[in-house]
N, CA, C and O atoms as a GROMACS GRO file, in nm:
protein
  396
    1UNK      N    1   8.970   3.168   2.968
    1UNK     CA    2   8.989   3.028   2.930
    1UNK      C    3   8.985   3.017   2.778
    1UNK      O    4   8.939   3.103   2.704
    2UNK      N    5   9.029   2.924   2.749
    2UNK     CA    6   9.092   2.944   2.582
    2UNK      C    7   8.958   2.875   2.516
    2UNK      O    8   8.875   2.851   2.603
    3UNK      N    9   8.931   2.850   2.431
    3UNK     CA   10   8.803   2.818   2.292
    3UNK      C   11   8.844   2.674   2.292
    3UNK      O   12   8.943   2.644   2.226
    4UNK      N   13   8.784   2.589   2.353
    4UNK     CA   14   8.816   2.468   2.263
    4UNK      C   15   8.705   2.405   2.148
    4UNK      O   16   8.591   2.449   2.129
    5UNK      N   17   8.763   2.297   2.080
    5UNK     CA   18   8.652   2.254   2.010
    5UNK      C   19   8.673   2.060   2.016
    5UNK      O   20   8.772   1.996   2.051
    6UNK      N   21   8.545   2.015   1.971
    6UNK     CA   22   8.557   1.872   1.920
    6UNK      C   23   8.534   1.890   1.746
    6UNK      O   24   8.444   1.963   1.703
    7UNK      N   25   8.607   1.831   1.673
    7UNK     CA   26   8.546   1.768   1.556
    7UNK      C   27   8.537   1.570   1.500
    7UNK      O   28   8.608   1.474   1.530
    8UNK      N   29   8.433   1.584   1.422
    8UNK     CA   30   8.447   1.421   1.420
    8UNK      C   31   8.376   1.445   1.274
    8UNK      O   32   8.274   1.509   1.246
    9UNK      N   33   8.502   1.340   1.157
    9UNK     CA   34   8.455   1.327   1.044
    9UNK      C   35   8.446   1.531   0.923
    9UNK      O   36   8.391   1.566   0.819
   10UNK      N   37   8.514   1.581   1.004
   10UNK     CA   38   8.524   1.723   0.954
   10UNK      C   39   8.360   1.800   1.030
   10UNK      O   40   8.280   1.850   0.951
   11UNK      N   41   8.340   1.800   1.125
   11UNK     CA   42   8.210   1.830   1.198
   11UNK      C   43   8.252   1.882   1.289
   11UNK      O   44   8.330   1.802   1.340
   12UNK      N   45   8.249   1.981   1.349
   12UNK     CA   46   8.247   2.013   1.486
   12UNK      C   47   8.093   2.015   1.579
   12UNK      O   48   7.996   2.090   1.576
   13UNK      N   49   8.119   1.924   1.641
   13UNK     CA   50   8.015   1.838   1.726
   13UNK      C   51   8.047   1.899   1.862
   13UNK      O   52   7.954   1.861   1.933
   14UNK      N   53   8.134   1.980   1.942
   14UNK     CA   54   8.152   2.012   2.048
   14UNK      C   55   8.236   2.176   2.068
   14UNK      O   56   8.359   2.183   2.062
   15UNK      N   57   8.178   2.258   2.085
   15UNK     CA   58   8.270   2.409   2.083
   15UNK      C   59   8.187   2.470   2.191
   15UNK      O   60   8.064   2.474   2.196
   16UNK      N   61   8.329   2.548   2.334
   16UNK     CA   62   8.325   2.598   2.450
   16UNK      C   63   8.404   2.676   2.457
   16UNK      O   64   8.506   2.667   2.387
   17UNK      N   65   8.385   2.772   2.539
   17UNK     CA   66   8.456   2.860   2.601
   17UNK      C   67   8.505   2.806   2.776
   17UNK      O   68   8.594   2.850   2.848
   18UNK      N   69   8.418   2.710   2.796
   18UNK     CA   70   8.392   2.658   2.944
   18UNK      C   71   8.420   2.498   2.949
   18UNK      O   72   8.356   2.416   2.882
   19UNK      N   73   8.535   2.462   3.045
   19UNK     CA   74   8.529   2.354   3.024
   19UNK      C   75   8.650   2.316   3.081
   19UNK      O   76   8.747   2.392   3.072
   20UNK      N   77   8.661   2.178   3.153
   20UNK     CA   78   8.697   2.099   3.259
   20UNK      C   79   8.831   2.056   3.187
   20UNK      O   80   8.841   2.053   3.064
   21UNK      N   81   8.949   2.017   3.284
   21UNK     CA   82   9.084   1.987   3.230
   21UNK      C   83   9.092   1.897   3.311
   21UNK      O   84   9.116   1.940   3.424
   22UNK      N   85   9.082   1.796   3.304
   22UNK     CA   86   9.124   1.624   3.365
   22UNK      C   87   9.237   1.532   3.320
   22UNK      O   88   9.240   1.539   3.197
   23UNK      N   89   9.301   1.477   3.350
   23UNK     CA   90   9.373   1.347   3.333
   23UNK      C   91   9.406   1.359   3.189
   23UNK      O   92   9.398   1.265   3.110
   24UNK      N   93   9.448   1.493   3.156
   24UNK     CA   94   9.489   1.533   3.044
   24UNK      C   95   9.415   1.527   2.907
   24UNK      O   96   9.462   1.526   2.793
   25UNK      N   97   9.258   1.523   2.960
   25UNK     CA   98   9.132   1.539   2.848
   25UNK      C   99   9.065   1.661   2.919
   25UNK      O  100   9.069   1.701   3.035
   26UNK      N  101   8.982   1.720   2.768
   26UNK     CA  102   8.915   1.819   2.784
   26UNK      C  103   8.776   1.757   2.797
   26UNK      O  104   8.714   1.674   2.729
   27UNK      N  105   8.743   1.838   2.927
   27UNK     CA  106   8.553   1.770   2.914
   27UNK      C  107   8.454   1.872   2.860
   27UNK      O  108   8.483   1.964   2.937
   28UNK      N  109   8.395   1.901   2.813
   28UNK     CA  110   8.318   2.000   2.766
   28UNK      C  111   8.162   1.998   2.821
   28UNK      O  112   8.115   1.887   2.843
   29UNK      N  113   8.101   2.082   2.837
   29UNK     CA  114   7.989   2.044   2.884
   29UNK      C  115   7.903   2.000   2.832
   29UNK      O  116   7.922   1.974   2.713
   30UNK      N  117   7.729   1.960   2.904
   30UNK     CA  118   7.670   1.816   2.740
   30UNK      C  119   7.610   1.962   2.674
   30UNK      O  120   7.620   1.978   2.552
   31UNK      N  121   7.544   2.070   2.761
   31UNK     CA  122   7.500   2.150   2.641
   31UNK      C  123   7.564   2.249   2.554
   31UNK      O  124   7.502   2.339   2.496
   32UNK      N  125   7.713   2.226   2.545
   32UNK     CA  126   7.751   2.263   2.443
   32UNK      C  127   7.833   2.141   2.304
   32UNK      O  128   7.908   2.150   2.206
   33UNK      N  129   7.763   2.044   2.375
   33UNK     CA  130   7.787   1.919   2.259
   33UNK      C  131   7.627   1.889   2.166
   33UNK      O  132   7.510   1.870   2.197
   34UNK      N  133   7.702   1.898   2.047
   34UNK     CA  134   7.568   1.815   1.950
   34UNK      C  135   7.515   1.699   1.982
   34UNK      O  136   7.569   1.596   1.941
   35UNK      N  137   7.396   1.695   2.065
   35UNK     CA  138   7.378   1.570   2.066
   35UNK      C  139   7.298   1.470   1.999
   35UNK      O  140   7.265   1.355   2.025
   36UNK      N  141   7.270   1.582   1.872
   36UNK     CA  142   7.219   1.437   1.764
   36UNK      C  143   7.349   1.321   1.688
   36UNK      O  144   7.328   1.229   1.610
   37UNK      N  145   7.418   1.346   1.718
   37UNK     CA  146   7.553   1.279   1.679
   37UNK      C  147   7.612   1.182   1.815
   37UNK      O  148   7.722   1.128   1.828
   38UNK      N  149   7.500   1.183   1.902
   38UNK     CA  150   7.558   1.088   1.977
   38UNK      C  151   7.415   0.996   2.007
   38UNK      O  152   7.298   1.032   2.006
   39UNK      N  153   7.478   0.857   2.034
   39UNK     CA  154   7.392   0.750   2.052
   39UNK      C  155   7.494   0.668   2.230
   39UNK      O  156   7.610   0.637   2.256
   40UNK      N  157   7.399   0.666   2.284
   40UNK     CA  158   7.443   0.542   2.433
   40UNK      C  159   7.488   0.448   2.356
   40UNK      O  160   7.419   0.400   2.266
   41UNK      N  161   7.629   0.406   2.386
   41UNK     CA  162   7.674   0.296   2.377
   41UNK      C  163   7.665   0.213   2.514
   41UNK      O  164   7.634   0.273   2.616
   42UNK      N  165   7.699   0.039   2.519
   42UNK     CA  166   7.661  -0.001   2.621
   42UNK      C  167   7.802  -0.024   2.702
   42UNK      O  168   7.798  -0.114   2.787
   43UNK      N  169   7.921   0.044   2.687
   43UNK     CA  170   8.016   0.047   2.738
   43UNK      C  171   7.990   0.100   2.884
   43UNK      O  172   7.901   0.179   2.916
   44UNK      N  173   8.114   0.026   2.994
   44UNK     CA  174   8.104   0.151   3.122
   44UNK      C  175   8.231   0.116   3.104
   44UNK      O  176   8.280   0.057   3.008
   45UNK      N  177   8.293   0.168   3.226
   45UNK     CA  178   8.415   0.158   3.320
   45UNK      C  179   8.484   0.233   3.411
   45UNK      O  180   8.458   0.353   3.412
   46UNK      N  181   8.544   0.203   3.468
   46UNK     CA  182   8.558   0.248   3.650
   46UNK      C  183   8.677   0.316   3.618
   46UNK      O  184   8.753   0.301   3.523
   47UNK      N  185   8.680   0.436   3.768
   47UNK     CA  186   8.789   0.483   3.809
   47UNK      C  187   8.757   0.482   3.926
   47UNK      O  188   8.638   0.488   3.956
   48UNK      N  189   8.860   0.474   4.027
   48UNK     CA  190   8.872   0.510   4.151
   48UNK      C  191   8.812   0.594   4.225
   48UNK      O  192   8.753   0.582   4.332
   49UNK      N  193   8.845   0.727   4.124
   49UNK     CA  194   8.828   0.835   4.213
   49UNK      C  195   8.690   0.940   4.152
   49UNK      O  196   8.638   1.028   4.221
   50UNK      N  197   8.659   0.916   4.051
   50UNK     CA  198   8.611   0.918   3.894
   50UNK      C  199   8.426   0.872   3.928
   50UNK      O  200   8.322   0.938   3.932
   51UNK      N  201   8.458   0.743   3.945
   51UNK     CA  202   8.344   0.655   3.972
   51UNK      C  203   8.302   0.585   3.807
   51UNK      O  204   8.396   0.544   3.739
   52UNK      N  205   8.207   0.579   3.769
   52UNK     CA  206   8.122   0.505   3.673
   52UNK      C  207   8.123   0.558   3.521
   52UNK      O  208   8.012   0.598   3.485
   53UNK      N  209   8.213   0.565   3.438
   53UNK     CA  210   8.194   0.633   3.302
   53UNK      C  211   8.094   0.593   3.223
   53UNK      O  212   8.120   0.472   3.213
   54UNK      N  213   8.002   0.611   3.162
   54UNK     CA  214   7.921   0.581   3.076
   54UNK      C  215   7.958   0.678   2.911
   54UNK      O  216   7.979   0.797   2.891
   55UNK      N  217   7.952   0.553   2.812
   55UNK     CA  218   7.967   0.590   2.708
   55UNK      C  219   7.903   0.621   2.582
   55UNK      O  220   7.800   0.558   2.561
   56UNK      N  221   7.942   0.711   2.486
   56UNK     CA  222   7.840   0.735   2.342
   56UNK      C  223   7.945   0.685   2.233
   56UNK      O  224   8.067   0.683   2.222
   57UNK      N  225   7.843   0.648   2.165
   57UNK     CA  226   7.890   0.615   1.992
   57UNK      C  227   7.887   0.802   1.911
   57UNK      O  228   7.793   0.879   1.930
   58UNK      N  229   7.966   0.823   1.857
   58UNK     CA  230   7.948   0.936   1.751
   58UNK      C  231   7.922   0.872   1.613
   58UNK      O  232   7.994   0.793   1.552
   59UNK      N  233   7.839   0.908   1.588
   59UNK     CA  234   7.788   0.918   1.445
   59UNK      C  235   7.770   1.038   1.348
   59UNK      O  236   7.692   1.127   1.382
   60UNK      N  237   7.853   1.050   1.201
   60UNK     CA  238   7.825   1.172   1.177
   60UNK      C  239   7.844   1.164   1.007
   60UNK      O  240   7.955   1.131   0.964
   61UNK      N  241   7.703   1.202   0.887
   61UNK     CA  242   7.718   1.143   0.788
   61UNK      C  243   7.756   1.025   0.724
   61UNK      O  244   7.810   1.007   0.615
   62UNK      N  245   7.705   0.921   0.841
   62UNK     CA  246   7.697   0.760   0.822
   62UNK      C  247   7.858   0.727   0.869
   62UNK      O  248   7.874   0.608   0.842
   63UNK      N  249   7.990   0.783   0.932
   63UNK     CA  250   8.029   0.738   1.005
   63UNK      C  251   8.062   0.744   1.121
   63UNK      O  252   8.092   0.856   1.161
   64UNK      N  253   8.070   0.630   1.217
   64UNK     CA  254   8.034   0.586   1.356
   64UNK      C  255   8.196   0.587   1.398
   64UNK      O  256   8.289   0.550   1.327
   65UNK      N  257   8.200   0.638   1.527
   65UNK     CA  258   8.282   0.612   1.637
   65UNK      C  259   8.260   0.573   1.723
   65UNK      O  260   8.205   0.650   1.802
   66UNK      N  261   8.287   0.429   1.770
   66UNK     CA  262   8.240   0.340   1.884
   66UNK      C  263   8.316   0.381   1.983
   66UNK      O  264   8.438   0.396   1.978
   67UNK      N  265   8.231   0.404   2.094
   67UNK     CA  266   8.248   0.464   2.234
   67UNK      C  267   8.357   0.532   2.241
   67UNK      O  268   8.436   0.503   2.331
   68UNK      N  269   8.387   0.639   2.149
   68UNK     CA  270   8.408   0.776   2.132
   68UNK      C  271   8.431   0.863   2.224
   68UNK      O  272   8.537   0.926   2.227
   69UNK      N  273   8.318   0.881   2.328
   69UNK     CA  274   8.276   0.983   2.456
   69UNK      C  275   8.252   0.918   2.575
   69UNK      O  276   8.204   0.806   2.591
   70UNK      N  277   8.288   0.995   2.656
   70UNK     CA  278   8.251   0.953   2.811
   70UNK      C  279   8.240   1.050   2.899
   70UNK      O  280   8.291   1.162   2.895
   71UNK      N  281   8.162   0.998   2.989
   71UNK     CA  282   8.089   1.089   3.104
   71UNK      C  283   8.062   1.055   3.226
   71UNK      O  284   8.011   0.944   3.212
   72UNK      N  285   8.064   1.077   3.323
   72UNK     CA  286   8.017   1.010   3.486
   72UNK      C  287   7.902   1.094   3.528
   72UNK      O  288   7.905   1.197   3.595
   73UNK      N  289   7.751   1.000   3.452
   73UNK     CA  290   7.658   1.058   3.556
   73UNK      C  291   7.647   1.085   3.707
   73UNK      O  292   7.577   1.173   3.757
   74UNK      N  293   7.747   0.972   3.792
   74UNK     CA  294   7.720   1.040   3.907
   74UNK      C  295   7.881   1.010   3.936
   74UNK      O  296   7.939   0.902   3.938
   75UNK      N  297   7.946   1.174   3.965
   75UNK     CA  298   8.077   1.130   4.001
   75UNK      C  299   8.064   1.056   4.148
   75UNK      O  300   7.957   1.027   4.200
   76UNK      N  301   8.196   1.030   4.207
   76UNK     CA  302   8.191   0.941   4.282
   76UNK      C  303   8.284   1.032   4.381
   76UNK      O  304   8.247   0.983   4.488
   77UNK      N  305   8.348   1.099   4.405
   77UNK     CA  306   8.416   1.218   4.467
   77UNK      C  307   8.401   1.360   4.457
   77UNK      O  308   8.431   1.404   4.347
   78UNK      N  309   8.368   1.433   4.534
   78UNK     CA  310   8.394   1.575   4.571
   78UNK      C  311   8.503   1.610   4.442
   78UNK      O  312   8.465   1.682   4.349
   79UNK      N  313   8.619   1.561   4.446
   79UNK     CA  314   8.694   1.595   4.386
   79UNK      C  315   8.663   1.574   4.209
   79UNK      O  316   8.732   1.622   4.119
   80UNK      N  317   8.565   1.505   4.195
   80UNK     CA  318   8.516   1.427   4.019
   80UNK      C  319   8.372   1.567   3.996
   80UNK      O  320   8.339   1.615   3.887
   81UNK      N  321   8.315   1.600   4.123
   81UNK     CA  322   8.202   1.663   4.092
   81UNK      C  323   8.201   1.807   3.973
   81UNK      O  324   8.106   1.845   3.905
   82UNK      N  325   8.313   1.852   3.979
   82UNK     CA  326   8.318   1.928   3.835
   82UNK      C  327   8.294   1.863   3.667
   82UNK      O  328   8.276   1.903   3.552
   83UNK      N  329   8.303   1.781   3.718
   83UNK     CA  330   8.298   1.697   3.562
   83UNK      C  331   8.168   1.646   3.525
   83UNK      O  332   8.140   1.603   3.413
   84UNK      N  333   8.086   1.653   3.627
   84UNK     CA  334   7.923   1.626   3.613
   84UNK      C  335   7.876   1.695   3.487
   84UNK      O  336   7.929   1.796   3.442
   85UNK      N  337   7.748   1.619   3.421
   85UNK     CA  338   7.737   1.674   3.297
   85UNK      C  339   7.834   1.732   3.210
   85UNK      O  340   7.807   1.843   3.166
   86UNK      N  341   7.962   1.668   3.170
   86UNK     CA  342   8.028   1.734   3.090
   86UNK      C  343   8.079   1.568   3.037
   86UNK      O  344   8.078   1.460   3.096
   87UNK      N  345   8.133   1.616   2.867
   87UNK     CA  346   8.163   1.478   2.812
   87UNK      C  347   8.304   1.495   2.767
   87UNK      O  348   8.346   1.588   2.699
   88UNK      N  349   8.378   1.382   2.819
   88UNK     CA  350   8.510   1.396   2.694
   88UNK      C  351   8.519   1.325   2.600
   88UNK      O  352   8.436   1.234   2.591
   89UNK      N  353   8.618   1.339   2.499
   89UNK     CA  354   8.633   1.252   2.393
   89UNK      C  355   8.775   1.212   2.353
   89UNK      O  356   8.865   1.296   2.350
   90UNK      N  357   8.798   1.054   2.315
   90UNK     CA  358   8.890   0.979   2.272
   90UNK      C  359   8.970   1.089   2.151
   90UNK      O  360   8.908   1.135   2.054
   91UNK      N  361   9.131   1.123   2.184
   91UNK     CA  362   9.152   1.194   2.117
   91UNK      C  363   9.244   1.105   1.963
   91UNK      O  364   9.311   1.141   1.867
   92UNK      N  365   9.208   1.011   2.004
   92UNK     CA  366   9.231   0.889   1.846
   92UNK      C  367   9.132   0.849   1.767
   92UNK      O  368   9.128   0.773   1.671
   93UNK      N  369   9.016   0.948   1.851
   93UNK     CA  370   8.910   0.960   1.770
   93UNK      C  371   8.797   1.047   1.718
   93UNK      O  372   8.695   1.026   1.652
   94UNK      N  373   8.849   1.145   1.768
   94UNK     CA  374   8.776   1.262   1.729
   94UNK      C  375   8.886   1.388   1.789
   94UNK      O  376   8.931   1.400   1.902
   95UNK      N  377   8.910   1.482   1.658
   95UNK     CA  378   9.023   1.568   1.687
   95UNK      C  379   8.975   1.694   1.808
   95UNK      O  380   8.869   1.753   1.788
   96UNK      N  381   9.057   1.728   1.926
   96UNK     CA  382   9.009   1.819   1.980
   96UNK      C  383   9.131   1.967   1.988
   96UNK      O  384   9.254   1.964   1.993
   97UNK      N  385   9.072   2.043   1.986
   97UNK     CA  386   9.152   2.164   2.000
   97UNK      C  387   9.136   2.272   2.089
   97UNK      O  388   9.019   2.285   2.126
   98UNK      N  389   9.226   2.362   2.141
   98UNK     CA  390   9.175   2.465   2.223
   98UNK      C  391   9.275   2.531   2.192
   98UNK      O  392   9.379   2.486   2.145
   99UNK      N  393   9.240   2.677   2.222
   99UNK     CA  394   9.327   2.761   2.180
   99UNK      C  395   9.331   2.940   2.262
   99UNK      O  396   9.414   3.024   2.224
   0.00000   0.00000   0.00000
């Protein structure tokens, strides 16, 4: 599987070797994300099949990306359960790469 990474603000906040291919985002898992650069935002929102996204703010050398990341603590399908503990990110807002 290819290397991906997150960066935000010239930071790389997220780098895997392991990691989930969804709805044409990369999810990465949470322990290979920085998570002093993330704060709970109070965003949710639904998918069908997905269930409950819950979201983070990135913060990184005083600037913020509002609800930035998302995650489904509890997927809601058999078919979502790979994505447990793993976060993706808005790619208009934080650059991601794999390679």
């Amino acid at each position: 599987m290819p290397h991906a990474t997150a960066t935000f603000n010239g930071k790389v906040i997220a780098e895997t070797d392991k990691w989930e291919f969804v709805e044409g985002n990369i999810y990465f898992p949470l322990d290979s994300v920085d998570k002093s650069v993330l704060s709970q935002a109070t965003l949710t929102t639904y998918c069908p099949w997905k269930g409950t996204a819950s979201y983070y703010n990135i913060t990184v050398d005083g600037n913020k990306a509002k609800d930035a990341a998302w995650y489904y603590p509890q997927p809601k399908t058999e078919k979502a359960a790979p994505i447990k503990d793993y976060v993706a990110f808005y790619k208009s807002k934080v650059d991601i790469k794999s390679d």
